[in-house]
C-alpha positions in Angstrom: 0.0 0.0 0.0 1.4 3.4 -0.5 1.5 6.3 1.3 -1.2 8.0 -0.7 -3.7 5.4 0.0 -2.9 5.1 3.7 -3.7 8.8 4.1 -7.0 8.2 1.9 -8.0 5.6 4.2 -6.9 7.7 7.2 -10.0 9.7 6.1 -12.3 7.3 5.4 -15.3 8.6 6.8 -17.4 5.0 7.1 -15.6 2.2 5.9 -16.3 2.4 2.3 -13.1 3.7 0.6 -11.7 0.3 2.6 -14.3 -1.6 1.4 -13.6 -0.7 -1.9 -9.6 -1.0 -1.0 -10.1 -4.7 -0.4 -12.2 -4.7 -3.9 -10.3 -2.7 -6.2 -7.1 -5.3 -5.2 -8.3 -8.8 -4.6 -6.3 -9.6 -7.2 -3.1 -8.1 -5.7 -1.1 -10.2 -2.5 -2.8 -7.5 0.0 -0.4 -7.7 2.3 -1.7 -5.1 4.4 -5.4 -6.3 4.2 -5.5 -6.7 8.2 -4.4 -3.0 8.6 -7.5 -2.2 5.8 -9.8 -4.3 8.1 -8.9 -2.4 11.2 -9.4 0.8 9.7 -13.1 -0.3 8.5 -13.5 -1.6 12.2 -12.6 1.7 13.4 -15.3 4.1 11.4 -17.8 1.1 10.1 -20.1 2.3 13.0 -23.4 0.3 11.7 -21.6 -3.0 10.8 -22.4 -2.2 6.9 -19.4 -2.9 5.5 -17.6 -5.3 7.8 -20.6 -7.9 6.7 -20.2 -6.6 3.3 -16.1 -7.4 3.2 -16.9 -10.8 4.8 -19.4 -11.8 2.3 -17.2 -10.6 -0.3 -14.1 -12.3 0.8 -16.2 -15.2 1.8 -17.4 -15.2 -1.9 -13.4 -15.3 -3.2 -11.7 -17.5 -1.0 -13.0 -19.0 2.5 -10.1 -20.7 3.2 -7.6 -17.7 2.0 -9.2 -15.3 3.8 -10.6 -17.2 7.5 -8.8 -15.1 9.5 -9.9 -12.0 8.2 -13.3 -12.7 7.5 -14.1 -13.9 11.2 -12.2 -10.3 12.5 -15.1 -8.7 9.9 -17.9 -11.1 11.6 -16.5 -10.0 14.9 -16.6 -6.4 14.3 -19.7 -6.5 12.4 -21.3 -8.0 15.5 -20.3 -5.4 17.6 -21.6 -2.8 15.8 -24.9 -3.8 13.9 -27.2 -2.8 16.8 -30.0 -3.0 15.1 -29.3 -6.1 13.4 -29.5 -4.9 10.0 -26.7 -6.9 7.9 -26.1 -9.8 10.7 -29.1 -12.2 8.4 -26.8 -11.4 5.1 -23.7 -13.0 7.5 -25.8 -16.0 8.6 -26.9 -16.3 4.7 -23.8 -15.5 2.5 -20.9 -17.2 4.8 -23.2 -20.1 6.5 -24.9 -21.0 3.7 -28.9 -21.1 2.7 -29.5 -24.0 4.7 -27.8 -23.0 8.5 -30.9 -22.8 10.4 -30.6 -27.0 9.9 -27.3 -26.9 11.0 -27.8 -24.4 13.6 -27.4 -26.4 16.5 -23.8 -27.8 15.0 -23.0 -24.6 14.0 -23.7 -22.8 17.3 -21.1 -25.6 18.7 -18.1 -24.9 16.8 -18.5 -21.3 15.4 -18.7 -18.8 18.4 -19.6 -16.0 16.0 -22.7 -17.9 14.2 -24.2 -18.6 18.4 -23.5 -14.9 19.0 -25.7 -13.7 15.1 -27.4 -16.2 16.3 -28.7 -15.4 19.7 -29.2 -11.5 18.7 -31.2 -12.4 15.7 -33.1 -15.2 17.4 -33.1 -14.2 21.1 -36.3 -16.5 22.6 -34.4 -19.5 20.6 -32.8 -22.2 23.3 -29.0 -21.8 22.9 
């Protein structure tokens, strides 16, 4: 990354120009794509973003990009208070079909039981 884009993503206002960061150079080694996800972390205040760059990264390489996209899920929990893009998460990275698997699901992926509990609250955990 240079110099140029660190300063524009300094002044990223609500994670979009690092949204679009991660987009515009999938197709580069993105070295620095943690220090791009903390920077949407930082000014991503409704989660719109974080579940968008986790969906999208989800979408180009799961395995590639784990690490990352469970900091996105993470953050994205955090700060979707009013549960807005936590359903396109439980869709786009757990698949069509995860209220079947819910139960194995809530067992082995702490971030799916935490979507899972603010989006289905009276649900037994």
């Amino acid at each position: 990354m240079t110099e140029a884009e660190r300063k524009e993503l300094a002044a990223d206002a609500d994670g979009l120009k690092s949204y679009e960061y991660i987009a515009n150079n999938i197709e580069t080694p993105l070295e620095d794509i943690d220090e791009v996800i903390a920077n949407m972390a930082r000014v991503d205040l409704s989660g719109q973003f974080l579940a968008s760059a986790a969906r999208y990264l989800h979408a180009i390489n799961p395995e590639r990009f784990a690490t990352q996209i469970q900091s996105l899920v993470t953050a994205c929990i955090d700060r979707d208070r009013e549960h807005r893009y936590l359903s396109d998460i439980l869709q786009g990275i757990y698949g069509p079909d995860y209220e079947k698997r819910a139960d194995e699901l809530m067992a082995t992926d702490n971030n799916f039981r935490r979507i899972y509990k603010r989006l289905f609250p009276t649900q037994p955990i």
